[in-house]
N, C-alpha and C positions, 0 to 999 in steps of 0.2 A: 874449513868452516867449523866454527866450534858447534856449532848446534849436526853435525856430524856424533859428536858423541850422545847426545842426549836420545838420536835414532838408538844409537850402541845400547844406550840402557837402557832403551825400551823394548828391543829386539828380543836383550836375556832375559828381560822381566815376562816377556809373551810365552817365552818359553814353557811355562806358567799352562798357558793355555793348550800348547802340546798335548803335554801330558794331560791334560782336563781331556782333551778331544779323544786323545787313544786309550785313554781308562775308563772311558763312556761305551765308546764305541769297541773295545775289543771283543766284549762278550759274547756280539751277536755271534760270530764266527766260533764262538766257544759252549756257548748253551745249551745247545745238545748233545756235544758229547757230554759233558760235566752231568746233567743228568742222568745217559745213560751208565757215567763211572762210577754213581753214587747209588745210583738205584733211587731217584727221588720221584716222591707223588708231585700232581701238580702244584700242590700248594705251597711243598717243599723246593719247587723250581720256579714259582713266581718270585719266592721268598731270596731265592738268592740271585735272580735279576736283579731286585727293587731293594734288598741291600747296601750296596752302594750308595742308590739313591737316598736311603733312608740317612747314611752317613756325610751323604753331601748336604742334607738339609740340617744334620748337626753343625757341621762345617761352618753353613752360610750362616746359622743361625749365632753363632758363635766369633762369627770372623770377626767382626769388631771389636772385641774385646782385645785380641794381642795384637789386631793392627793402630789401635788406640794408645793402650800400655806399652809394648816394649816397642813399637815401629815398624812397619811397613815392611823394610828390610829384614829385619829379623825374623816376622810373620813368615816373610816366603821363604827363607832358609829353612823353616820349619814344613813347610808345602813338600819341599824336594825333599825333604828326609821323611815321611809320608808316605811319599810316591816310592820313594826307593824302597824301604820296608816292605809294601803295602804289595808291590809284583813284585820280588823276591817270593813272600809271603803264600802268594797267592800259587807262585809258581811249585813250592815243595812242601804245600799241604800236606799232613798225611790224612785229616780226616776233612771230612764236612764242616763242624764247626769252626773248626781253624779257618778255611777255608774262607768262612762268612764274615769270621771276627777280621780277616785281611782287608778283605772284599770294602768291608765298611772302612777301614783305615783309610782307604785308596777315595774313598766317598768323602770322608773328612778333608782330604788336601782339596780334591775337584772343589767341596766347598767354600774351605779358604779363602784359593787362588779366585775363586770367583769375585770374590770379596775384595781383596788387597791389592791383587796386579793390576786392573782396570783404576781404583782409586791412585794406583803409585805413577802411572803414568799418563795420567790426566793432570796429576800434581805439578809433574815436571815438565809438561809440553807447553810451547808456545799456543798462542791461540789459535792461531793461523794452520797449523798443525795438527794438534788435539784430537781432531776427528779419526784422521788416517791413525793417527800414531796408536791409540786405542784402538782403533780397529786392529790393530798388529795381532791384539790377543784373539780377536775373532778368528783371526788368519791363521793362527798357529792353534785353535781351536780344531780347524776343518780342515788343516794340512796333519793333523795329528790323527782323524778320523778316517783320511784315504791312508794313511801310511799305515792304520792298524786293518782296514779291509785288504791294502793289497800283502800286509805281513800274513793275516789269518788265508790268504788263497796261496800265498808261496807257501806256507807252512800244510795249510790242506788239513785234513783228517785221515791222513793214513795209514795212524797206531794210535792208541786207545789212549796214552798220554798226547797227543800233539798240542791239546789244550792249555798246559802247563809250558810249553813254547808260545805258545800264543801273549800268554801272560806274563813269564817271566822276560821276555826280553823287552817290556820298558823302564828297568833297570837302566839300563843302556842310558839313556835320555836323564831318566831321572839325577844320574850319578853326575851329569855334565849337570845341570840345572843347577846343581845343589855347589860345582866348584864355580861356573861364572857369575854367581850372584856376589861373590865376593867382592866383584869388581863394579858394583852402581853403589853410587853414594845415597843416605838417605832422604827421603823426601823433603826440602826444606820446606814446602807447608807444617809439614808432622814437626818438623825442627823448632817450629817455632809458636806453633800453637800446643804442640803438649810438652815436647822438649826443651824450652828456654832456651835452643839454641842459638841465637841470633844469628852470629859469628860464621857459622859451620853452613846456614839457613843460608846466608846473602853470599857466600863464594860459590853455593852451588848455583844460586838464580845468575849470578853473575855467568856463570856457564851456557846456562841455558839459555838469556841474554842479556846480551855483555852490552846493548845502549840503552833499554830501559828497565835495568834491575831493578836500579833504586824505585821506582815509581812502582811495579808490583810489590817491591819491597815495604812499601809504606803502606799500601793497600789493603794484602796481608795482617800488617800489624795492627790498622784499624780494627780490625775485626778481633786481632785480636786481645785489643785494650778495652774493648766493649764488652768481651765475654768475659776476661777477669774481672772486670767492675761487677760485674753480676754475683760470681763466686760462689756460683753452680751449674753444675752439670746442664747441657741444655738438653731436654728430651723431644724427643722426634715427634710425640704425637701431640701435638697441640696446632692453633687455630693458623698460627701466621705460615707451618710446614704441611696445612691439610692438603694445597696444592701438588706441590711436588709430592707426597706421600699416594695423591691418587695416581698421578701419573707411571709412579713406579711399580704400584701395584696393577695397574690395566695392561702395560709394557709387555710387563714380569707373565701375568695371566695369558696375552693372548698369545705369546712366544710358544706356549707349550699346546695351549687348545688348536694352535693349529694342524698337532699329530706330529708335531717334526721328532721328538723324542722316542714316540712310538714306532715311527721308520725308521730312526738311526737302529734302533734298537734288537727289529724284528725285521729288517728289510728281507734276508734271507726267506724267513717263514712268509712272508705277503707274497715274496715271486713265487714260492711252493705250490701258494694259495691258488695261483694263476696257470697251474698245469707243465710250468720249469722243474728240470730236476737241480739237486741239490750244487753241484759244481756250476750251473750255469747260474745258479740264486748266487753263490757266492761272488762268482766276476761281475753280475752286474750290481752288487753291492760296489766296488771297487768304481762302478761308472756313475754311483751316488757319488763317493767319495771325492774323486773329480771335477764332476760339476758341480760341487758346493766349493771346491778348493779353486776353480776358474771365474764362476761367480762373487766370492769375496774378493778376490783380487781388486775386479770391476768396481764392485762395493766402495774398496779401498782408495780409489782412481776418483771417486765421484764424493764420497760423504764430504769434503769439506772443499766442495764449490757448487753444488744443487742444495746438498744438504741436506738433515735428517730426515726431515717430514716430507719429504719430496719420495726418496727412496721407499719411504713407506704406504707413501700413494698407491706406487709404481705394486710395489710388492703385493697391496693388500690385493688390487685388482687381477694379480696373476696366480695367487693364491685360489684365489676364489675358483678360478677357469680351470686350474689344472685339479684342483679337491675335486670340484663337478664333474670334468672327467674320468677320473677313476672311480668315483662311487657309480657314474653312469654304466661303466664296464663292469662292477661286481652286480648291480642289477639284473642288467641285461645279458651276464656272462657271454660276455664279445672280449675274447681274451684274442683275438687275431690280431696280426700286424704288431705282437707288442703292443698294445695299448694301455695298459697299465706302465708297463715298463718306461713310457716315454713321457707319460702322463706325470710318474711319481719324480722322473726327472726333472720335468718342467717344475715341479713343483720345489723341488731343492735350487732350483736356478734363482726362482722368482723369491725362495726363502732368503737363499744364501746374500742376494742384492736388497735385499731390505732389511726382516727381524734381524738377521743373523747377525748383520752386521752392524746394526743400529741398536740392540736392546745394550750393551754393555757400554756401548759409548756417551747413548745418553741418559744412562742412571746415573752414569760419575760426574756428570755437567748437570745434573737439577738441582742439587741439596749445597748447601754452602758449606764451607769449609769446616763447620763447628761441630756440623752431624753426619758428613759424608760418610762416614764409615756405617755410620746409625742406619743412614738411608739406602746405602748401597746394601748390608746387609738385609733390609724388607726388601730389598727388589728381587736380593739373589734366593729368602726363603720362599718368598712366593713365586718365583722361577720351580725351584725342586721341589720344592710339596705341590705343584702341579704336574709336575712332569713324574711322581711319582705313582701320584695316584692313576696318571691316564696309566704308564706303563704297566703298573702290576693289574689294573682292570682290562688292559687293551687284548691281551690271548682268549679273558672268557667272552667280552663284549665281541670281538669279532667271528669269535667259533658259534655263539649262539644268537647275534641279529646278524651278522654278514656284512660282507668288508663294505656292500652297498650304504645301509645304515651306517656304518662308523664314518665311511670318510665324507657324508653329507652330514654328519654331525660334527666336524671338523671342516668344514664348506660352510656353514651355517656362522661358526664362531667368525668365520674372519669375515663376512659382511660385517660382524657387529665392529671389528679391530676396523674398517674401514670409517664407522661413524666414529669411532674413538680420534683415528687420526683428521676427519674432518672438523670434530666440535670439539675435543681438546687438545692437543698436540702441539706444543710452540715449537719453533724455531729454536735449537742452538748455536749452532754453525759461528764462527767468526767471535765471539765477543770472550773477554777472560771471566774462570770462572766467578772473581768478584762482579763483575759485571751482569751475569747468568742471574747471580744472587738477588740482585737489585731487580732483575727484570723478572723473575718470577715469584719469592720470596716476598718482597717488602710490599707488598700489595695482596691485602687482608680476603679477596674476594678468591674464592678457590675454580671457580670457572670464568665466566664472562667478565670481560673487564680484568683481569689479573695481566693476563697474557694475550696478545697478538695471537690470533692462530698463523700469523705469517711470519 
């Protein structure tokens, strides 16, 4: 089956998201020692948590640019040379600042890949497909994040460097990333809307398929004979893209207020919180990692036969139940039976089968082909400059109101993500993205009447 390879390139292009998952998530397992190796105040150690972050919202904010100009392909060769650098880097520091200026390097690719991989494989997927195949990057997001919790508990804190193991060995990953990108051809959308590729454009669609190329072939080109007759640049924020522009930005927003950042992040210290010592905080980081890598799977199985806005029903309602749980037990300090423990699981379950697996698949299905880059980049800034600011606020907010207040302020946000997905929310599911284009785009009105909620 030729569409056998089009999985193949999208598998190595997810890969992408690996590395995004374990350069997120390795720290947690690493943050305290790195503080106490350096001797750093707090401020000095929020600073180099949210580093990263800081460089992944250059990244995102950036990404369209070289996935624009030099292609898609090329963009991610540059991700894996990044990430290679970036934990080498990290791993044989000598100082602090070194350390930070890595740190951020490693933030720059996360943001990239957030950017480019999800648009490269949206590009080339069948319709019918599309959902899962995108989600590949989620999957390899959250396989990326159990393999860095259960790397940082094999590795331990046993000697005052372990950290520097901790970091340095997603080299490994990075080095493979960086040689099988070689082998996926480039996006024939990008081929043909900024490349003039025709030629090189239609052998690849012909792959991906081979009975009705020509007809997305032509579809394609509509658009893109419409855009050169123009013979300017199309910009993202104007009347007929206000649609999709809100959609990406509420997406992008409630992904992070729901705290899921702030538990990747600090799940160690919140078990702390709850009267665990430090070894038992670290394995059941490894039981987050897990159940978000058994939950996307599911995700994966389902996004494109229920469909997007379904998943996010499902999600926004178990969100809610399991945030309430845990803010009920930092209230009431009823830390028996595990309760938080089981609570912040359900809550990666109910994440991992909805946002987790919906926010990146359907940012690259709303914006048409002319500003996808444009659009997928505001979804991915307003992603990390959320996830920034809860992360580096989230140690003083929870030391000074209590994990009670934080996580019913994070309980709170996703009732609102539940009106979002009941009064705005379309449907993607099934249709190609010319198609998407025409259904939410070409109709002037940004809420009611634009779009179906169904």
């Amino acid at each position: 089956m030729r569409n056998g390879k089009v999985v193949l390139w999208a598998l190595i292009v997810a890969i992408g998201g690996f590395l995004f998952g374990f350069d997120t998530a390795v720290i947690s397992g690493a943050e305290k020692s790195i503080q106490q190796y350096w001797h750093l105040s707090d401020f000095e150690h929020g600073l180099t948590i949210s580093i990263a972050i800081v460089g992944t919202i250059a990244g995102a904010l950036l990404g369209s640019i070289p996935s624009d100009r030099i292609g898609r392909k090329k963009t991610l060769l540059l991700v894996a040379l990044f990430f290679l650098v970036a934990s080498l880097g990290t791993a044989f520091s000598a100082n602090w600042f070194l350390f930070l200026f890595f740190r951020f390097l490693g933030g720059l690719g996360v943001g990239v890949s957030s950017v480019t991989a999800p648009i490269y494989i949206s590009e080339i997927s069948p319709p019918e497909k599309r959902g899962r195949l995108v989600a590949l990057f989620q999957f390899n997001i959250v396989l990326g994040i159990l393999i860095s919790y259960l790397s940082n508990y094999l590795i331990g804190n046993s000697t005052e460097t372990s950290w520097r193991w901790m970091l340095g060995i997603q080299a490994v990953p990075s080095l493979l990333y960086l040689v099988f990108l070689r082998f996926v051809p480039e996006s024939p959308r990008w081929l043909i809307l900024k490349a003039g590729d025709f030629d090189r454009a239609k052998a690849t669609l012909k792959v991906i398929n081979p009975l009705g190329f020509e007809k997305v072939f032509s579809e394609i080109m509509k658009g893109h004979e419409q855009d050169a007759a123009k013979h300017v640049e199309e910009p993202i924020f104007q009347r007929k893209y206000r649609f999709p522009v809100t959609l990406a930005v509420l997406i992008a927003a409630f992904n992070q207020l729901s705290g899921i950042n702030a538990i990747i992040y600090f799940a160690p210290r919140i078990f702390e919180m709850t009267g665990i010592g430090t070894s038992s905080s670290l394995l059941s980081t490894v039981g987050i990692g897990l159940v978000n890598f058994i939950f996307t799977l599911l995700a994966i199985r389902f996004i494109d036969n229920i469909g997007r806005r379904t998943l996010m029903y499902i999600g926004s309602f178990g969100l809610i139940a399991s945030l309430a749980l845990v803010s009920r037990a930092f209230f009431i300090q009823d830390f028996s039976d595990f309760t938080v423990i089981i609570s912040l699981l359900l809550f990666i379950a109910f994440f991992a089968f909805s946002q987790g697996a919906v926010i990146w698949v359907f940012m690259s299905e709303i914006f048409p082909n002319q500003v996808r880059a444009k659009g997928q980049t505001l979804g991915s800034v307003t992603h990390w400059s959320m996830a920034a600011i809860i992360t580096f606020i989230f140690p003083v907010v929870s030391q000074r109101l209590g994990g009670g207040v934080t996580f019913l302020f994070f309980c709170g946000m996703m009732v609102l993500q539940l009106l979002f997905v009941w009064k705005l929310m379309p449907e993607t599911k099934g249709g190609s993205l010319e198609e998407l284009e025409l259904k939410i785009v070409s109709k002037n009105n940004p809420v009611s009447g634009s779009v179906p909620a169904a």
